[in-house]
C-alpha positions in Angstrom: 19.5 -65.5 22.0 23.1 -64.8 23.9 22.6 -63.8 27.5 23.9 -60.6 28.0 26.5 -60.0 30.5 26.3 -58.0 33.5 28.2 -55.7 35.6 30.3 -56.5 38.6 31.9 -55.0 41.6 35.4 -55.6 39.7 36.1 -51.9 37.9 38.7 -53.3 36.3 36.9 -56.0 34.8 34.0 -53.5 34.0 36.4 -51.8 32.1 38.1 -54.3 30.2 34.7 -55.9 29.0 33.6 -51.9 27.9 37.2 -51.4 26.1 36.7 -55.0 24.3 32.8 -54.6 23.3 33.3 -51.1 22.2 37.1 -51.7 20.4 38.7 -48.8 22.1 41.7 -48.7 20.4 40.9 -49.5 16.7 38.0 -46.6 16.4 39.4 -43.1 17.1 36.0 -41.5 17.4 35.1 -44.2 20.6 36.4 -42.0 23.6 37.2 -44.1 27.0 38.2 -41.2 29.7 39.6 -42.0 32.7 39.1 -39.5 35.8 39.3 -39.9 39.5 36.0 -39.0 41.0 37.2 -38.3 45.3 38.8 -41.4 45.8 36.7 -43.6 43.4 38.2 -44.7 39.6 36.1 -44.0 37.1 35.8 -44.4 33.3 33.3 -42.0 31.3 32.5 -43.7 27.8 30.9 -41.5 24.9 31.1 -40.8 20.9 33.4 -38.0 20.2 30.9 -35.7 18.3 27.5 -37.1 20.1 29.0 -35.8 23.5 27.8 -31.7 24.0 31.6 -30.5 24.9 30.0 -28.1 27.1 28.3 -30.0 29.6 30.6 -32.8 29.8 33.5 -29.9 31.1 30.7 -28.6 33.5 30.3 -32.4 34.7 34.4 -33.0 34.5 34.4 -30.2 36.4 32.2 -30.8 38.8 33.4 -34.6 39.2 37.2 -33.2 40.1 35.8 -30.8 43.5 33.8 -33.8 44.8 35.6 -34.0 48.5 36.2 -36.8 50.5 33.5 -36.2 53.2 30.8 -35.9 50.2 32.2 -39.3 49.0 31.6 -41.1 52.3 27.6 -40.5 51.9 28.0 -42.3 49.1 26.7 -46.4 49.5 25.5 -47.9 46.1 25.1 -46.6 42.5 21.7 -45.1 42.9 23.6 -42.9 45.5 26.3 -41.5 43.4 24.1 -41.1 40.9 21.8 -39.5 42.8 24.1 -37.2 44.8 27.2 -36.6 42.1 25.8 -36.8 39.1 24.7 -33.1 38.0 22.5 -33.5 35.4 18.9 -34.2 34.5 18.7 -37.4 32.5 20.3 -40.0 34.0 20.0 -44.0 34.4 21.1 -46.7 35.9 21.6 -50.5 34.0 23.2 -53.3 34.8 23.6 -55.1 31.3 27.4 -54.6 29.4 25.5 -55.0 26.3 22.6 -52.3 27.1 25.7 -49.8 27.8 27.5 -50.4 24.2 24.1 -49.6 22.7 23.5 -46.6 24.6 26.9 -45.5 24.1 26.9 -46.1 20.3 23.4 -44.5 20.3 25.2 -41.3 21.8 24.4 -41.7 25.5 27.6 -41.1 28.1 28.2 -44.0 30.0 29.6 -44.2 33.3 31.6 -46.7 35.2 32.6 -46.4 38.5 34.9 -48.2 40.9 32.9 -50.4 43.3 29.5 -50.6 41.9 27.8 -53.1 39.8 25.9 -50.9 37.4 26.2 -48.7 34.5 25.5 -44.7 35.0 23.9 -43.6 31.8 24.3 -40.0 31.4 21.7 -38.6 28.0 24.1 -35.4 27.1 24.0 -36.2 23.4 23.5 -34.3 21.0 23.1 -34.8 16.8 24.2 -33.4 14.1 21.0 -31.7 12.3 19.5 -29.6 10.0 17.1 -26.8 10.8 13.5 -27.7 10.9 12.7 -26.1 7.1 9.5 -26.9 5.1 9.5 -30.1 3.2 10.2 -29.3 -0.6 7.4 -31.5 -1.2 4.7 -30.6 0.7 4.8 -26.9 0.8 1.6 -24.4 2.1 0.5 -21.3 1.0 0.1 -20.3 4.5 0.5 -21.9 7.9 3.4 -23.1 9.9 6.7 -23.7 7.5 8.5 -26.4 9.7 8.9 -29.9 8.8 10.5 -33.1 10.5 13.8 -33.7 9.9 16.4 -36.7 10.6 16.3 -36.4 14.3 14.1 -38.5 16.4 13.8 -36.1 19.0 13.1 -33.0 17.3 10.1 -34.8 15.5 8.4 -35.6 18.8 9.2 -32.5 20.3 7.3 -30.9 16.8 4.5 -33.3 17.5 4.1 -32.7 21.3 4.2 -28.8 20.9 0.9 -28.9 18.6 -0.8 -31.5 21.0 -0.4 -30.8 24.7 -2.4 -33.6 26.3 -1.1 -36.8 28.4 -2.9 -39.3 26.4 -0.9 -38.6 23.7 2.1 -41.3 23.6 5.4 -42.1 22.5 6.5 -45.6 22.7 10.1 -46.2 21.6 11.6 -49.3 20.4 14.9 -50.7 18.3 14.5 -52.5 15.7 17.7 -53.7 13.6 20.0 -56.7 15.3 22.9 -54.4 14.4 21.6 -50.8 13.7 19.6 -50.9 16.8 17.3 -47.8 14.5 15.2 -46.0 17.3 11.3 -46.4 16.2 9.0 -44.5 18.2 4.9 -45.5 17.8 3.1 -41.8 18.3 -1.0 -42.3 19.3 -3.5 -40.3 21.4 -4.5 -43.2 23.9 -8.4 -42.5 24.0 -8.9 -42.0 19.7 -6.4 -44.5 18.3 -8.0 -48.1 17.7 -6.7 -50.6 20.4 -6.8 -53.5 17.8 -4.7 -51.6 15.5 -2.2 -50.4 18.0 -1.9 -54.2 18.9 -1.2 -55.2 15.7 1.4 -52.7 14.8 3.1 -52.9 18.2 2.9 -56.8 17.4 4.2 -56.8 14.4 7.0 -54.5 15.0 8.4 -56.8 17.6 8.4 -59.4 15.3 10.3 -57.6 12.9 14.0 -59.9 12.3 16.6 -57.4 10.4 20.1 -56.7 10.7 19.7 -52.9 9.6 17.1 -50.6 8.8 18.8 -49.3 5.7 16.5 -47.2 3.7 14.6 -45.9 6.7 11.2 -45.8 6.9 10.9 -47.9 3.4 12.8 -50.7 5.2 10.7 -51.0 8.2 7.2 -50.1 5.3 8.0 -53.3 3.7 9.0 -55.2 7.3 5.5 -54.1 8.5 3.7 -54.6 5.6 3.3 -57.8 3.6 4.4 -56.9 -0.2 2.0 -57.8 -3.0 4.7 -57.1 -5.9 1.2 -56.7 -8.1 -0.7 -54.1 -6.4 1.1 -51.0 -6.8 -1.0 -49.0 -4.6 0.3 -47.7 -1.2 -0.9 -48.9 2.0 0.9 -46.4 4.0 0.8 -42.5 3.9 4.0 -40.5 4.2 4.2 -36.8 5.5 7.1 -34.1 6.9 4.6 -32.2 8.0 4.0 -32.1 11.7 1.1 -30.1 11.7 -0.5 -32.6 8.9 1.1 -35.6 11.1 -0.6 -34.1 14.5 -3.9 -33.5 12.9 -3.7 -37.2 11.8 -3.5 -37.5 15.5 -6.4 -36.1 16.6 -8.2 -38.1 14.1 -7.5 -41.3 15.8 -4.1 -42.4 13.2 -1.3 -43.7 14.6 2.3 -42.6 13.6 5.4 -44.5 13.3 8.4 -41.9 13.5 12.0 -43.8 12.2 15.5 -41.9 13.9 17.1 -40.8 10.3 14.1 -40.1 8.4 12.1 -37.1 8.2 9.3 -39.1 6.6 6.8 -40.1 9.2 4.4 -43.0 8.6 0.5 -42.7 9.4 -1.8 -45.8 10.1 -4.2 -46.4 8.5 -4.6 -45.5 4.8 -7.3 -45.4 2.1 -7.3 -44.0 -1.1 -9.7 -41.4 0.0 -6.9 -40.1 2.6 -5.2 -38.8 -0.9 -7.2 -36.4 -1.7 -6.9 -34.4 1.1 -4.1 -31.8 1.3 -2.9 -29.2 4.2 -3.6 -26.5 2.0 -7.1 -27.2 1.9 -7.4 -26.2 5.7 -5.3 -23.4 5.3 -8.2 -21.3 3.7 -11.7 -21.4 3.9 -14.1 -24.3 3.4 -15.9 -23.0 0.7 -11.9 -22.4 -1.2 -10.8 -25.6 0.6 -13.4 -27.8 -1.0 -13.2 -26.2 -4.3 -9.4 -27.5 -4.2 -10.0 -30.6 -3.0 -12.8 -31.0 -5.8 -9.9 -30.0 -8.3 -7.8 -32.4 -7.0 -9.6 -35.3 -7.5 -11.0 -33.9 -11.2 -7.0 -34.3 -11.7 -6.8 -37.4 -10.5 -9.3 -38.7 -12.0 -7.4 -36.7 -15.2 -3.9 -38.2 -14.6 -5.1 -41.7 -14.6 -8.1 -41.6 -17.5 -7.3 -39.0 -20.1 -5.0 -40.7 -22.1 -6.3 -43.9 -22.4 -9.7 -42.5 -23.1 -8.2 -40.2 -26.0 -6.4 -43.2 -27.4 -9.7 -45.0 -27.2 -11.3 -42.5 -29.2 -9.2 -41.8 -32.4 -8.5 -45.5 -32.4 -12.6 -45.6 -33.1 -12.9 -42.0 -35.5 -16.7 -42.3 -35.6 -17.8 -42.3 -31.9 -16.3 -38.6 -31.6 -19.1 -35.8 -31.3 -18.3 -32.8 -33.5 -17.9 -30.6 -30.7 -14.7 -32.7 -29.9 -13.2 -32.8 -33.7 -10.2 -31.2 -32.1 -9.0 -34.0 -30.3 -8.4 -35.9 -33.5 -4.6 -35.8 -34.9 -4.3 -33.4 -37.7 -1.0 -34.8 -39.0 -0.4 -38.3 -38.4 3.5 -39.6 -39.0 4.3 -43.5 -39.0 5.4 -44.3 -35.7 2.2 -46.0 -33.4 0.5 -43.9 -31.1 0.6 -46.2 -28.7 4.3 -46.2 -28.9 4.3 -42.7 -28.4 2.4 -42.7 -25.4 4.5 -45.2 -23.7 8.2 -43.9 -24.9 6.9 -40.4 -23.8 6.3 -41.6 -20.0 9.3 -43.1 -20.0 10.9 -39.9 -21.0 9.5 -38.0 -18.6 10.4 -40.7 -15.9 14.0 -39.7 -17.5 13.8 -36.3 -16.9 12.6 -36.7 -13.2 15.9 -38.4 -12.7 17.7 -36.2 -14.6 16.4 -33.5 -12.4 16.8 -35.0 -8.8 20.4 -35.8 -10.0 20.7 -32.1 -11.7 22.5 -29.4 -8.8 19.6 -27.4 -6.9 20.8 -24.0 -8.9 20.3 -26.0 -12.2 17.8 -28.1 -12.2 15.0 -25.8 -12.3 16.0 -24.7 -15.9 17.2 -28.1 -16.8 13.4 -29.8 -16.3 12.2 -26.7 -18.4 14.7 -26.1 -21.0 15.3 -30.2 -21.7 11.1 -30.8 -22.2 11.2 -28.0 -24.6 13.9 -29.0 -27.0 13.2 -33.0 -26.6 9.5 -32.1 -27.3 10.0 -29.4 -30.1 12.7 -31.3 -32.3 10.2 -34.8 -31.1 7.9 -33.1 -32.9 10.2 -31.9 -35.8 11.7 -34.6 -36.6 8.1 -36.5 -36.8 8.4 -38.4 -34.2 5.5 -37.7 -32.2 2.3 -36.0 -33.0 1.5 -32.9 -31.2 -1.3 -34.0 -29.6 0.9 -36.9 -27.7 3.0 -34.4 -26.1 0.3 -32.1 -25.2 -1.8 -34.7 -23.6 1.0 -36.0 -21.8 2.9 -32.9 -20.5 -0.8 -32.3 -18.9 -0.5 -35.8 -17.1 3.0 -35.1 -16.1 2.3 -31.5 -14.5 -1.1 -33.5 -13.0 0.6 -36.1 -11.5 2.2 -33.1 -8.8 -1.2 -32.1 -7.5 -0.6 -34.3 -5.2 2.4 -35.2 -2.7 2.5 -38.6 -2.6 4.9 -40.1 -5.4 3.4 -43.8 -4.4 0.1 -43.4 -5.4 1.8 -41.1 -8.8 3.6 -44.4 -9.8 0.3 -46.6 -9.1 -1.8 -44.6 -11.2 0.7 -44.0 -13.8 1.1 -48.5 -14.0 -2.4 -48.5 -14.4 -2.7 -45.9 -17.4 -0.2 -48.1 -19.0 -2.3 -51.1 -18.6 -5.1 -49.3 -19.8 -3.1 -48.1 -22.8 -2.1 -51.4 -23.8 -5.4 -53.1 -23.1 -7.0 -51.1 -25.1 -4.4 -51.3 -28.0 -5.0 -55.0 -28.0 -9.0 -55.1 -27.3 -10.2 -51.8 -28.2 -13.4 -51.0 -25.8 -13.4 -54.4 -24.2 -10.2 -54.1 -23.4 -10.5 -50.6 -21.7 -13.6 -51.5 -19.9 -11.1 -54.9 -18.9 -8.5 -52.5 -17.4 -10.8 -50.5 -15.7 -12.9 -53.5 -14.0 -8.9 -54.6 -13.0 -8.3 -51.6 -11.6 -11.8 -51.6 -9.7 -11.0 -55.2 -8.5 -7.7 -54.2 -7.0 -9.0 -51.4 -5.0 -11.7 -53.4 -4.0 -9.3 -56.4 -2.6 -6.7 -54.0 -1.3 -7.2 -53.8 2.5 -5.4 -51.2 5.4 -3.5 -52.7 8.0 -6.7 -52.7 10.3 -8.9 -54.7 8.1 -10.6 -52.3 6.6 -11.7 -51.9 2.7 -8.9 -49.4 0.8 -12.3 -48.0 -0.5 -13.1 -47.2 2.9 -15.9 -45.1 3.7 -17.1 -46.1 0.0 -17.1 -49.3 0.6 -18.6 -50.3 3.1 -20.9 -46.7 2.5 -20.6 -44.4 5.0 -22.0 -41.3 4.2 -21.3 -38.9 6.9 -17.3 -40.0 6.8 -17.1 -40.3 2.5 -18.4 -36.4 2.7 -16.0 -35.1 5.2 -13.6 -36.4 3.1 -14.8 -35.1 -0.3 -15.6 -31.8 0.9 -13.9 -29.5 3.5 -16.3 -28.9 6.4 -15.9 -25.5 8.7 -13.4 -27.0 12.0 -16.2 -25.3 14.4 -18.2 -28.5 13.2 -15.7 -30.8 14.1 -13.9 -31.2 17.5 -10.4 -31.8 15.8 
């Protein structure tokens, strides 16, 4: 790795290596201000539109009435800094390259005549949006604020729910050139030393020239891809008061600068059942929805194929479920309707997220109407196809995670197909397959993805399947 290059006593120097690095004159929004501080030359680097115009006047100001007597107190860097630098967060480096960062990251850097370091003045500010509730992950009740794209702001949102020392941020960059802030988030007495190792371990390890998509760059950097198991190892949430509770369970958090998606360590598939509506009301309401949601589940991922199952084998249907046969068969396969219907609806997601926000309500509404009624006109699906799977569609939104939506919806397929080809052998295949990948999935602490079903622990498995009173629990 290239040494980086220091700061000398030479301010003119200083100033040509800043100018160079930062390439002064070819980007208008890099800003190199010269000012005379007393007696003393001084450059004062920042990002026009990072800077807060109104403190850097109050510091411009207060620069320009510095006297000559006050100047000769003055003996080293940590002196000036300490004496004539009117503001809270300030530091001192010596590396050229540390400064570029810090100014590209928004920080005001400082060079003055005489000294050998770098005054790093934190006045930035970032364009944001206003901490709204996710559109995802919306509650009945509770607190309506959400993270957003600012690294800050999400820490602050986390450290105003949980007011305790142990609870720490540890920044890092990760990106050779986007130098992306990534802060690890953990309560030091509850989170899992080994764990925290690992992930601290692994993140330093991490060799990229950009974190482009956010938090799905550094997911895939972190974790090692299995292109065959669709099923996600890492939970997502823009909730801080979900992210915070996570927290106080013992997770650990990875928040990215530029994504209001923060990641939580470690995952199971039980960890999906659970919703922050479900501690928004009381336990006996809370575990009645959370009993719902994994009847759904459970739905979304089995009622087609086992449907299919059945009118592909007429005489194992009980009378009491004649209904689910197909009163008026066309020539097109059933399978084939199954499977051109999911990938219609996948079509009308992506219609819709591409649809303008006044529109797209309608659009989702109106277009499933018309493509199903003339579908169904025209004989090209049965009824019953549609009906089953508009249910699965509207299902697959009981929960917020569109990860696990997409695993479970693969699976279906293969247990569609599977079954096509093998009829009950082939169903009781896909559903071993499924079993075996759950089974051989593992969190990024070692444990089972079946975890606390397997290995069985009771006390934790029934927490999570049913919504105890908080009095019984000290989180």
């Amino acid at each position: 790795m290239k040494q980086a290059s220091s700061f000398q006593t030479d301010y003119q120097l200083n100033t040509q290596t800043m100018n160079r690095l930062l390439r002064l004159n070819e980007s208008f929004d890099v800003i190199g201000r010269e000012i005379l501080i007393g007696r003393r030359k001084a450059t004062l680097y920042f990002i026009d539109g990072f800077a807060k115009d109104d403190i850097m006047e109050k510091i411009m100001e207060y620069f320009m009435k510095i006297d000559e007597k006050k100047e000769s107190e003055i003996h080293s860097a940590a002196d000036f800094s300490a004496l004539m630098v009117p503001y809270v967060e300030t530091d001192l480096i010596t590396s050229v390259d540390q400064a570029v960062t810090a100014v590209l990251s928004g920080t005001i850097a400082l060079v003055v005549e005489g000294f050998s370091q770098c005054i790093l003045i934190d006045a930035r500010t970032y364009p944001a949006r206003g901490v709204t509730e996710p559109e995802d992950d919306r509650v009945l009740r509770g607190s309506h604020d959400g993270f957003v794209e600012t690294l800050v702001f999400n820490t602050a949102l986390i450290r105003r729910r949980i007011r305790d020392p142990q609870l720490t941020m540890d920044i890092t960059q990760i990106g050779e050139k986007s130098k992306t802030d990534v802060v690890v988030c953990y309560l030091k007495d509850k989170a899992n030393p080994k764990m925290l190792k690992a992930i601290k371990e692994r993140l330093s390890r991490i060799e990229i020239n950009t974190l482009t998509m956010g938090q799905e760059s550094l997911a895939e950097c972190l974790v090692k891809p299995q292109w065959w198991n669709p099923f996600p190892r890492i939970r997502y949430t823009e909730r801080p008061d979900a992210a915070s509770a996570s927290v106080m369970e013992g997770s650990i958090l990875i928040i990215t600068d530029n994504s209001p998606s923060v990641m939580i360590f470690p995952t199971s598939i039980f960890d999906f059942v659970q919703d922050a509506n479900d501690f928004y009301f009381p336990p006996l309401v809370g575990s009645y929805l959370r009993i719902v949601r994994m009847v759904v589940f459970l739905l979304t991922l089995f009622l087609t194929p086992v449907w299919y199952l059945l009118i592909q084998n007429p005489g194992w249907i009980p009378p009491w479920l004649d209904f689910i046969q197909i009163s008026e068969p066309n020539s097109v396969p059933i399978l084939a309707q199954l499977l051109i219907v999911e990938l219609v609806i996948d079509g009308l997601k992506l219609a819709s997220l591409n649809t303008p926000s006044v529109l797209s309500n309608s659009f989702s509404v109106v277009g499933a109407l018309i493509l199903g009624d003339f579908a169904v006109k025209a004989n090209w699906f049965v009824p019953e196809v549609v009906l089953y799977m508009a249910f699965v569609a509207i299902a697959g939104f009981t929960q917020p995670s569109f990860e696990l939506g997409y695993a479970l919806k693969f699976f279906r397929v293969i247990l569609l197909v599977l079954t096509a080809l093998f009829n009950l052998w082939g169903f009781i295949g896909g559903t071993v397959l499924l079993l075996v990948v759950l089974c051989c999935t593992r969190t990024l602490d070692g444990r089972r993805y079946l975890h606390p079903l397997i290995p069985f622990h009771g006390k934790e498995l029934l927490s999570l399947l049913i919504r105890r009173p908080i009095k019984q629990s000290k989180n």
